[in-house]
N, C-alpha and C positions, 0 to 999 in steps of 0.2 A: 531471480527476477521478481520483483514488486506485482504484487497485485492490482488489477488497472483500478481497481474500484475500492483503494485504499481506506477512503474516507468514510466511507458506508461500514467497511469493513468494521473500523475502528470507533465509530457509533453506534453499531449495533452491538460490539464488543461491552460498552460502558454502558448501555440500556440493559444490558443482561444484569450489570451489577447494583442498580438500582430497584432489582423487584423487591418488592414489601416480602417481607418471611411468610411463610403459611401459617393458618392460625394455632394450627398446635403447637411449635415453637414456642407461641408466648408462653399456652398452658405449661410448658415443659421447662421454660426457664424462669417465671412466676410463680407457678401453682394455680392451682384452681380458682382459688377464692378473688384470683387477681383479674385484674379489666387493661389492658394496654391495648393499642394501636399497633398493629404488627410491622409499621414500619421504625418503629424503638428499638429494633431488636437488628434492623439492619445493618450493614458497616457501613458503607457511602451514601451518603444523603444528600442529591443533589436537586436543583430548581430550576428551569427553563428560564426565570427569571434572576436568580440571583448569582448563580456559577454559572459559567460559561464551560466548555472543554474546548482547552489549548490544541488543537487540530490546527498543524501549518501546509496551507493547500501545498498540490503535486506540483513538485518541481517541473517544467515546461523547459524545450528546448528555446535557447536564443533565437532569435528571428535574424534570418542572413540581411546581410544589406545589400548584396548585390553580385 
């Protein structure tokens, strides 16, 4: 059985994968001497405005006709 609250589920799933790295990351795969933005270092980079996530709402039962 499906979780009722699929959608949340699978948004908070893809929120997870978007945090910026912690800043010693950089230091650790830069070096010292280096200055980056510790979202460079992340794998999925996404944008409220420019991607979307493909989330197809919950399937809903037919409505009888009578």
């Amino acid at each position: 059985m499906k979780p009722k609250y699929q959608k949340k589920i699978k948004l908070s799933k893809m929120n997870r994968r978007t945090r910026w790295a912690p800043v010693w990351v950089v230091l650790k795969k830069l070096g010292v001497g280096k200055k980056a933005h510790p979202s460079s270092v992340t794998y999925v980079r996404r944008n409220w405005r420019r991607t979307k996530l493909k989330i197809k709402p919950r399937r809903q039962r037919k409505q009888q006709l009578g």
